[in-house]
VOMARTOR-505940 format. One record per residue (C-alpha): y, x, z; chain; residue number from 1; residue in three letters. Coordinates in Angstrom, 2 decimals. Example, Ala and Ser with C-alpha at 12.3 -4.5 7.8 and 13.67 -1.06 7.14 Angstrom:
BEGIN
+---------+---------+---------+--------+-----+---------+
!      py !      px !      pz ! cadena ! num ! residuo !
+---------+---------+---------+--------+-----+---------+
!   -4.50 !   12.30 !    7.80 !      A !   1 !     ALA !
!   -1.06 !   13.67 !    7.14 !      A !   2 !     SER !
+---------+---------+---------+--------+-----+---------+
REM end
This chain:
BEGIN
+---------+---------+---------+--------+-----+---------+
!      py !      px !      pz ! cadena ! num ! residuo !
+---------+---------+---------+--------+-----+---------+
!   -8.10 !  114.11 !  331.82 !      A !   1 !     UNK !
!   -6.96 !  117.53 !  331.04 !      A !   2 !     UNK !
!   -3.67 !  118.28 !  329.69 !      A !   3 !     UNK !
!   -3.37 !  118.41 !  326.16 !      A !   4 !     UNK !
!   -0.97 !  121.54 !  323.95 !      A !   5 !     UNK !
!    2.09 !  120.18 !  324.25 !      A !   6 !     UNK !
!    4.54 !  120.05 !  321.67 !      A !   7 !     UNK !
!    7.44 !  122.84 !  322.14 !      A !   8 !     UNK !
!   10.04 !  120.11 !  322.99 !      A !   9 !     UNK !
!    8.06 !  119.15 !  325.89 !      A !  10 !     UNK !
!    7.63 !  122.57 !  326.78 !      A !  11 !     UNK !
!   11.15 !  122.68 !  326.67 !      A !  12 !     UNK !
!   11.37 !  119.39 !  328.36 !      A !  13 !     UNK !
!    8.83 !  120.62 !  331.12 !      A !  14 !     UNK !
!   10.31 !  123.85 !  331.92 !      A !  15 !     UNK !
!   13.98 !  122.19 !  332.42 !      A !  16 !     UNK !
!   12.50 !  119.73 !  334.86 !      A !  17 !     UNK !
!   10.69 !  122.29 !  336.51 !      A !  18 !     UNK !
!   14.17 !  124.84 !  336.36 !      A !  19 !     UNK !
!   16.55 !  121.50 !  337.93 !      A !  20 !     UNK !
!   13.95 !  120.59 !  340.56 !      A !  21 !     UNK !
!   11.31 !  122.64 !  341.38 !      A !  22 !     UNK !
!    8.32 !  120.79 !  339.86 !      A !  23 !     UNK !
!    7.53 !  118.69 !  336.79 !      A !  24 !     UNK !
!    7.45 !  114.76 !  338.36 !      A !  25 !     UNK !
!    3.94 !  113.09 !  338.60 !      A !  26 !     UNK !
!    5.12 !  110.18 !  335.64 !      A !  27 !     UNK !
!    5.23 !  113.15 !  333.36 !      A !  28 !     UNK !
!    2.01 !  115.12 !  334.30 !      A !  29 !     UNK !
!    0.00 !  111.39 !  334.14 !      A !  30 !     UNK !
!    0.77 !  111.57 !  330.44 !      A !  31 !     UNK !
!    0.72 !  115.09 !  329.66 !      A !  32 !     UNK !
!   -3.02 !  114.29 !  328.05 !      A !  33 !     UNK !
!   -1.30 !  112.78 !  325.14 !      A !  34 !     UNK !
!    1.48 !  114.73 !  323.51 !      A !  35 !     UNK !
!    2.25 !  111.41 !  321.47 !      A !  36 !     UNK !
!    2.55 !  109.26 !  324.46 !      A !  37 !     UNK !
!    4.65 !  112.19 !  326.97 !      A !  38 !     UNK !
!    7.12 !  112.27 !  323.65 !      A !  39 !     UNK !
!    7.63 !  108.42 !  323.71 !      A !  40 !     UNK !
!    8.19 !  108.60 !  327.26 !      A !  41 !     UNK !
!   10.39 !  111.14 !  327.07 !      A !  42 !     UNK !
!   12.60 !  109.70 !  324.39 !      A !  43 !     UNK !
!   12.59 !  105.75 !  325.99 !      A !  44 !     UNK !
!   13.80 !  108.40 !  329.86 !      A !  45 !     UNK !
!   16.59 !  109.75 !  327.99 !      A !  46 !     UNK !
!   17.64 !  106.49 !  326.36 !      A !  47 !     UNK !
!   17.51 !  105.08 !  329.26 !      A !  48 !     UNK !
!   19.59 !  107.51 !  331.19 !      A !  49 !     UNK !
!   21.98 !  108.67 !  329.22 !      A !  50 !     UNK !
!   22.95 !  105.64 !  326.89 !      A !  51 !     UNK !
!   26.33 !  104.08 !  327.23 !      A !  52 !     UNK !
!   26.18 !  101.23 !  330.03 !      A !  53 !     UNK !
!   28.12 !   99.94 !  333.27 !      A !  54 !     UNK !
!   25.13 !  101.30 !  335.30 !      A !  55 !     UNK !
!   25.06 !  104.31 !  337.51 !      A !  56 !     UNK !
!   23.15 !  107.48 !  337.38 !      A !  57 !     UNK !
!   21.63 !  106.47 !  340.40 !      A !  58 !     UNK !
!   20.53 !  103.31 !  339.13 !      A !  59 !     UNK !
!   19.51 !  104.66 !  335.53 !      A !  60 !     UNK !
!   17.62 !  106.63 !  337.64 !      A !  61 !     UNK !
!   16.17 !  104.26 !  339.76 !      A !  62 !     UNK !
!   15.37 !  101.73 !  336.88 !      A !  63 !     UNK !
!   13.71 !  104.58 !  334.70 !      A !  64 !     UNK !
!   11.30 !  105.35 !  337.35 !      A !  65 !     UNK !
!   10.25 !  102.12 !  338.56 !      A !  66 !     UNK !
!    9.74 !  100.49 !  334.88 !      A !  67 !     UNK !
!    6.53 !  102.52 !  333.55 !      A !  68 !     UNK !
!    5.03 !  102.03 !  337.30 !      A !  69 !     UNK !
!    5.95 !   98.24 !  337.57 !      A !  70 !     UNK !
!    4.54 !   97.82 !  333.41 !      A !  71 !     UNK !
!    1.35 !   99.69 !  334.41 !      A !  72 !     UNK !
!    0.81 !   97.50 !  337.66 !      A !  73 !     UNK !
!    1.52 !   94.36 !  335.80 !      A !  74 !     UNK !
!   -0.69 !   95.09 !  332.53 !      A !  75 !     UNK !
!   -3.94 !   96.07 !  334.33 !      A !  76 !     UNK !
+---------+---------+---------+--------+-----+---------+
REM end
């Protein structure tokens, strides 16, 4: 599916993943075809990240990747 017009916010969001990396990560680009859906990502990634909790960056990080790919496995 092509990429729909993003929103500016995930413009924003897109060029500052781009700028601290080099590239914008796959999980992102898979929903970049529906500006509703990258925006709910987005929002439940940052929750996740940078909420309060006894858990690492690392393991935010880890746990915030894994989930969407684990829920998509398990719901086919």
């Amino acid at each position: 599916m092509p990429p729909a017009d993003p929103s500016e916010a995930m413009k924003t969001y897109f060029e500052k993943g781009d700028e601290k990396i080099g590239f914008v990560p796959h999980l992102l680009r898979a929903y970049a075809h529906d500006n509703a859906k990258l925006e709910a990502f987005a929002a439940f990634y940052s929750d996740l990240v940078l909420a309060p909790s006894g858990l690492s960056k690392l393991e935010r990080g880890m746990i915030a990747s894994s989930c969407p790919a684990r829920t998509a496995a398990t719901t086919v």
